[in-house]
TITINU-291163 format. One record per atom (N, C-alpha, C, O): residue in three letters; x, y, z. Coordinates in pm, whole numbers, plus 50000, padded with zeros to 5 digits. Layout:
! TITINU-291163
AlaXYZ;...
END
This chain:
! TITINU-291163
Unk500824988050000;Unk500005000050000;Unk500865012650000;Unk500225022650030;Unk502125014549974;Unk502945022449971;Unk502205033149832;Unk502175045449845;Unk501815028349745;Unk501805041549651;Unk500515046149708;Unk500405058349719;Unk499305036949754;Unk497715041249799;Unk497655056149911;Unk498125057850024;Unk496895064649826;Unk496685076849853;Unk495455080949952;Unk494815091449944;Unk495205068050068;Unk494095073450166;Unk494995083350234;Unk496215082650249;Unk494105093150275;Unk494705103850386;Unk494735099550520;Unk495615100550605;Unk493465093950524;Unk492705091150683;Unk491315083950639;Unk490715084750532;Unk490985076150766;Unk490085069450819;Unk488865076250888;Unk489175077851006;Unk488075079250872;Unk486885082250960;Unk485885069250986;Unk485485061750897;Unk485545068151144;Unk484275055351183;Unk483645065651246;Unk483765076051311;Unk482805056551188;Unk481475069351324;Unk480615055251359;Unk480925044051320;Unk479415059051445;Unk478525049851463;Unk477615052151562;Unk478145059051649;Unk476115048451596;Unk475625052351676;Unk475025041251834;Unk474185032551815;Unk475465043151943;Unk474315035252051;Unk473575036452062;Unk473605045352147;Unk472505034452040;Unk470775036152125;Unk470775033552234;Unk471695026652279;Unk469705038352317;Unk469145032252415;Unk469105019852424;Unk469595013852520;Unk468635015052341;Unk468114999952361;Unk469204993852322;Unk468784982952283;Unk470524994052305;Unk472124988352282;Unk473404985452385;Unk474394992352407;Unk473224979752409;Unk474494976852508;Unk475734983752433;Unk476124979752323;Unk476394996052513;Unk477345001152441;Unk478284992852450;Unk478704988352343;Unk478964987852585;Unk480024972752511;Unk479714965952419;Unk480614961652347;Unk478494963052393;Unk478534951552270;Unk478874960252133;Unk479474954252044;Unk478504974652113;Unk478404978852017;Unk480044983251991;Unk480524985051880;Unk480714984352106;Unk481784988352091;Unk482934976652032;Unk484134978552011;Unk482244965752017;Unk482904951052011;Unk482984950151922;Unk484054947951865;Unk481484951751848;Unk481344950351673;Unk482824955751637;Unk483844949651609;Unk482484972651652;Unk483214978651587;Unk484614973351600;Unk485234976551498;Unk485284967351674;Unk486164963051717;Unk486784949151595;Unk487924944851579;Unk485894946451550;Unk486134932951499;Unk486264939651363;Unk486044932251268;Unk486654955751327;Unk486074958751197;Unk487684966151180;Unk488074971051075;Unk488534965451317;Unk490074972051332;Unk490614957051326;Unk490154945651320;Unk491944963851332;Unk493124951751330;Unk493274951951469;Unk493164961551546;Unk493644935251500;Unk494054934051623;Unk494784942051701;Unk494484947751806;Unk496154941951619;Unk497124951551684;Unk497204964151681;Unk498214969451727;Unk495954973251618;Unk495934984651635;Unk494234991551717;Unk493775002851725;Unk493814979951758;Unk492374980551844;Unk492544988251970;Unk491534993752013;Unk493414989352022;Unk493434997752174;Unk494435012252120;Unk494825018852216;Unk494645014952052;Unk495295028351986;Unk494605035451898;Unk495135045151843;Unk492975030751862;Unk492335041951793;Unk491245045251930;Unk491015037652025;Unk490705058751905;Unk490175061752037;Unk488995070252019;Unk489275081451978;Unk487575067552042;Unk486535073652015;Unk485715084452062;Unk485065081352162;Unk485565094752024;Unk484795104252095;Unk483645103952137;Unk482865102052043;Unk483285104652206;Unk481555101652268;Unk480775114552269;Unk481035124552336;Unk479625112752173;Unk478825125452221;Unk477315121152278;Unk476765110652243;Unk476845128952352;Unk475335121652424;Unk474645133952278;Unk474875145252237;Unk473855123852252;Unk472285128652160;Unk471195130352210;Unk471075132552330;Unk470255129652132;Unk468805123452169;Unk468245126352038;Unk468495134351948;Unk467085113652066;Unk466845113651905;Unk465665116751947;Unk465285118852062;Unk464665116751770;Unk463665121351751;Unk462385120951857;Unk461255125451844;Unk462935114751951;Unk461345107952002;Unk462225112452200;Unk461635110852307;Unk463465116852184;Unk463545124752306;Unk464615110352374;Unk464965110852492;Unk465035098352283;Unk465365084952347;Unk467085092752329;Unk467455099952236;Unk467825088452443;Unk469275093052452;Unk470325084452319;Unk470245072152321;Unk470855087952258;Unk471545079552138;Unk473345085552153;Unk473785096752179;Unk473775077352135;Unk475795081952167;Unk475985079152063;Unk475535068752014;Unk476945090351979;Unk477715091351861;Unk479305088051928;Unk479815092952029;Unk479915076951825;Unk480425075051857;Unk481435079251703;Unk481065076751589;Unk482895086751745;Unk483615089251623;Unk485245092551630;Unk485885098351718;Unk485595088051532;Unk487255084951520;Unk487735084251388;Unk487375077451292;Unk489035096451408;Unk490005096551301;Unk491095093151252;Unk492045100751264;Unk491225081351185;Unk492425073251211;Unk493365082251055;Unk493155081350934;Unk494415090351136;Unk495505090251011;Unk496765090851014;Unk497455096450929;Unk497235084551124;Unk498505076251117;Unk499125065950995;Unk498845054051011;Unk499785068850897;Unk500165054250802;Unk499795046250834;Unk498705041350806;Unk500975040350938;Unk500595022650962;Unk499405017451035;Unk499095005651025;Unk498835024251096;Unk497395023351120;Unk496475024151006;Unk495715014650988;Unk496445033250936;Unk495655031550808;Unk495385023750717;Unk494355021050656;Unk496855018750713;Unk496915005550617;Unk496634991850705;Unk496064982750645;Unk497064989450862;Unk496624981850897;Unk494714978250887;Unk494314967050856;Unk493954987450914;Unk492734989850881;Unk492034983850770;Unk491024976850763;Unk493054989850661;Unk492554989150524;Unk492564974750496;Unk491584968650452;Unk493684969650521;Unk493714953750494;Unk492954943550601;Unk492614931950582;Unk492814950450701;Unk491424941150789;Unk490364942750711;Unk489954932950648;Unk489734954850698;Unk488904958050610;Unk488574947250443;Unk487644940650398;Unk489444949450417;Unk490084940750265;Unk489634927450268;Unk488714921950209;Unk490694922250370;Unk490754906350412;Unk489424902550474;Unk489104890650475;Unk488504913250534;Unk487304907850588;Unk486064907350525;Unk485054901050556;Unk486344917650398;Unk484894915650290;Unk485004905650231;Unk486084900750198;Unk483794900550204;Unk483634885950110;Unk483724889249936;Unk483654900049877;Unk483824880749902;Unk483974883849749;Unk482674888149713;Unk482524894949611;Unk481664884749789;Unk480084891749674;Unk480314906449752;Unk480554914849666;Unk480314911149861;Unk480194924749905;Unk481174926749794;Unk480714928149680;Unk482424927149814;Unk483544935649733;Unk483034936449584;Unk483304946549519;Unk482234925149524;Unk481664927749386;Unk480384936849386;Unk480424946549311;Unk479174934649467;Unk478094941349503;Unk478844955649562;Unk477934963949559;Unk480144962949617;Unk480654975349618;Unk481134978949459;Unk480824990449428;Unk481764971849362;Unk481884975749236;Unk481014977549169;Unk481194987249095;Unk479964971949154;Unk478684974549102;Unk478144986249086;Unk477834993848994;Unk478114985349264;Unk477645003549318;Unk478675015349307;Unk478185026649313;Unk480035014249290;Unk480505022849346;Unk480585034649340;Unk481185041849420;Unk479775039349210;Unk479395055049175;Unk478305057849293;Unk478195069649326;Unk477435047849365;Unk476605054149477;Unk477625054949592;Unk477025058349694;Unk479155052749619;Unk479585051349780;Unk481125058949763;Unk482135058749834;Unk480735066849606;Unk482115076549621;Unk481865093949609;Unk481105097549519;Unk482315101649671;Unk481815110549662;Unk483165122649731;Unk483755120949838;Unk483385134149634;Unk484425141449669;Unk485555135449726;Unk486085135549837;Unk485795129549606;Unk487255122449691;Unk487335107249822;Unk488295102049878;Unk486025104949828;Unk485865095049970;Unk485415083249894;Unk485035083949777;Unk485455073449956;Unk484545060849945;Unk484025057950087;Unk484765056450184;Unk482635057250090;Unk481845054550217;Unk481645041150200;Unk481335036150092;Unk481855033450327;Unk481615023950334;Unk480615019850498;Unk481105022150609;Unk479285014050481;Unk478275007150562;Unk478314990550629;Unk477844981150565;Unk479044988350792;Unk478704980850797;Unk478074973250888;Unk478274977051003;Unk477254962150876;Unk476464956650932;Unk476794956351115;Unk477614949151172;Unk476024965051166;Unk476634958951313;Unk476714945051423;Unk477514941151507;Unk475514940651374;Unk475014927851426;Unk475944920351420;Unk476354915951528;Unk476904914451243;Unk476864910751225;Unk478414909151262;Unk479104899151281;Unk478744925551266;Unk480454928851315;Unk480144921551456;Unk480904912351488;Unk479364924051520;Unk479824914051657;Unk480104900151665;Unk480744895251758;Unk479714894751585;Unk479684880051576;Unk481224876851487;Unk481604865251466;Unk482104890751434;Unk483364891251379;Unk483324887451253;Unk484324882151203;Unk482054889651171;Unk481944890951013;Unk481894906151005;Unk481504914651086;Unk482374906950890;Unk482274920950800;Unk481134916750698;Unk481054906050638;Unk480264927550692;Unk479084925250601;Unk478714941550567;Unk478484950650646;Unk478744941450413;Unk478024956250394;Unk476404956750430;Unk475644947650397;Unk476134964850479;Unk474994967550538;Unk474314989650534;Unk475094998950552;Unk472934991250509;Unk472875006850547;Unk471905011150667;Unk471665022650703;Unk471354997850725;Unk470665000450834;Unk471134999950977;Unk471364989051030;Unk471335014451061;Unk472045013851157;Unk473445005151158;Unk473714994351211;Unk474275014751075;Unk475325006251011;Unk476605013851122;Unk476425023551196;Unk477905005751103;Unk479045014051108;Unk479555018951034;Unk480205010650969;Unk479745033050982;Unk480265039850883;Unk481845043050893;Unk482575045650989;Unk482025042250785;Unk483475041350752;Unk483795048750602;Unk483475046250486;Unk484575058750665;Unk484525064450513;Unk486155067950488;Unk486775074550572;Unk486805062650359;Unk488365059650318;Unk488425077350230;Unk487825078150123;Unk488885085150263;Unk489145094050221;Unk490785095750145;Unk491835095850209;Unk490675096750014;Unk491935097749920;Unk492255109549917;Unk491525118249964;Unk493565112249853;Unk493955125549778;Unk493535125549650;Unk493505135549579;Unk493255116349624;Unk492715118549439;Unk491215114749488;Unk490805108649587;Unk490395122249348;Unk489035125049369;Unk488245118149252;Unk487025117949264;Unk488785112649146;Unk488315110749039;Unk487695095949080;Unk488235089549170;Unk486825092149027;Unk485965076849045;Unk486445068749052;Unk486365060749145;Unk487745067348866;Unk488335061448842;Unk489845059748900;Unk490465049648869;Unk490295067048963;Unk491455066949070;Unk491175059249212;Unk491815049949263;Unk490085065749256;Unk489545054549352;Unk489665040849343;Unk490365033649415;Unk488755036449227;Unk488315022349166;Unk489575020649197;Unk489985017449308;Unk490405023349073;Unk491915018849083;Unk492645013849209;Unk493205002949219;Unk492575022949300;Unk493395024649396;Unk492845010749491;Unk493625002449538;Unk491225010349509;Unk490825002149576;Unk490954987649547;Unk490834978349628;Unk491324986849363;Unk491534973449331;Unk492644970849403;Unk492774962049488;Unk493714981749356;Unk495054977049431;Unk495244971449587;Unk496134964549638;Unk493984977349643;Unk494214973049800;Unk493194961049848;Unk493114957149965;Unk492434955949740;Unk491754945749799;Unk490464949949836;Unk489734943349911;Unk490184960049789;Unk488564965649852;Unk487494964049753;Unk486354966749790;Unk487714959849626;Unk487294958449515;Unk488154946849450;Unk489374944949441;Unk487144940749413;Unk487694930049310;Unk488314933549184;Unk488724924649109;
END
């Protein structure tokens, strides 16, 4: 990943009420690399959502190199070949100014699968220096994020 032009990492994600924030914090956990899981560090904000129920944003900027790339290749190594094809498909819907957003399943991160998902997802968005579609694509073939 030496020539790959991510800048930084952004996760965000949300707790509900009705969520055990350890568990939610676990998912997300299974979505970092081992060895860089206790060195990214999340900001907590208290919400409340529409209906007055308390909700925690949870958010982190990973842009250290070797953290980034460690990420990227958990990331990589943990999508299945139909997500990574079902993301090529789409990928004019999950790139935008330079980023690729990526949705994933939380449920499913706890149980230590990676699954694209957009409902009450963990968001993850790979922000490049190049902006063009086709630089992306490129870049993402090179790293395993795309087939």
């Amino acid at each position: 990943m030496s020539r790959t032009t991510i800048t930084c990492i952004d996760i965000s994600f949300f707790a509900h009420a009705t969520e055990d924030e350890n568990k939610v914090m676990e998912a997300v956990r299974h979505l970092l690399p081992a060895t860089q899981v206790n060195n990214i560090f999340f900001k907590k904000t208290q919400m409340r959502g529409h209906h007055g129920n308390p909700i925690i944003l949870f958010e982190a900027r990973i842009k250290e190199k070797e953290m980034v790339k460690a990420v990227v290749e958990n990331l990589s190594s943990g999508l299945s070949s139909s997500d990574k094809e079902k993301l090529l498909d789409e990928v004019e819907l999950h790139v935008e100014r330079g980023s690729l957003y990526l949705r994933f399943h939380k449920q499913t991160a706890f149980l230590g699968q990676l699954r694209l998902d957009s409902s009450d997802p963990i968001r993850v968005r790979l922000r490049f220096t190049k902006s063009r579609l086709e630089d992306i694509v490129h870049i993402c073939r090179e790293i395993g994020i795309l087939p």
